[in-house]
C-alpha positions, 0 to 999 in steps of 0.5 A, spaced: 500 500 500 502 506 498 504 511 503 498 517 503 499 524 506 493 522 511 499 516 514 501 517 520 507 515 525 506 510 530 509 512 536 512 504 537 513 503 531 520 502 532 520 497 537 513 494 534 518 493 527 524 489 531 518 485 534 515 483 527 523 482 525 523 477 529 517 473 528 517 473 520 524 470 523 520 464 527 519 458 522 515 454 528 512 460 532 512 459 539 506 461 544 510 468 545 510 470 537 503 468 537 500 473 542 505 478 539 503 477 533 495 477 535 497 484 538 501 488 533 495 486 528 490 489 532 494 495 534 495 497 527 488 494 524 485 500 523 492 505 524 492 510 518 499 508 516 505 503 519 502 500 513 508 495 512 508 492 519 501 490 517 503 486 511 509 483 515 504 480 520 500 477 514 506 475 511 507 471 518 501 469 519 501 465 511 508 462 513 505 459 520 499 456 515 495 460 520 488 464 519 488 470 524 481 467 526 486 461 527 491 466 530 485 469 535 483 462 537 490 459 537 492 465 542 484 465 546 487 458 549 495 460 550 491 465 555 486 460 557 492 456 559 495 461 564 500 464 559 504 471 562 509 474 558 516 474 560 519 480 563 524 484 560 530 487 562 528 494 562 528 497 569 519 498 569 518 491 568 524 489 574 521 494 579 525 499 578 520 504 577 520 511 580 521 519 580 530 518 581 530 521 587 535 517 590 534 514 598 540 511 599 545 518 599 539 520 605 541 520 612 539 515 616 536 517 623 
């Protein structure tokens, strides 16, 4: 699909790409690219733009022999089953989570 003048920039486009990349590099998608891949198609659904991701994720899905109600349903039961994604490394996701203001430099009374 050609770009229009209407197209707009997703703000996680970037990190929506590597994920993408690597889920077009997964030839036997664990449960962890499937629920990726249910969420990136519906965060771009109707998104006026990134429409390069869109036809990577069907590409995905064609390589995987999948439908997206097959996706859908496939990903209903991972969830069903108790699924969580995996933490990553970034300091939100460990805990690390506050305004930078340092307890440790206080004086203890």
């Amino acid at each position: 699909m050609e770009p229009s003048s209407n197209d707009q920039s997703h703000p996680l486009y970037a990190t929506d790409r590597d994920v993408v990349d690597r889920l077009l590099a997964a030839e036997q998608p664990a449960d962890a690219h499937l629920v990726d891949a249910a969420r990136l198609l519906m965060r771009y659904e109707n998104f006026p733009g990134a429409h390069d991701l869109s036809a990577d994720l069907a590409k995905a899905l064609r390589l995987w022999g999948l439908s997206r109600q097959q996706l859908h349903s496939r990903t209903r039961a991972i969830w069903e089953e108790g699924f969580r994604p995996a933490a990553t490394a970034t300091p939100a996701a460990s805990g690390a989570v506050g305004s930078s203001f340092d307890t440790a430099d206080q004086e203890q009374t």
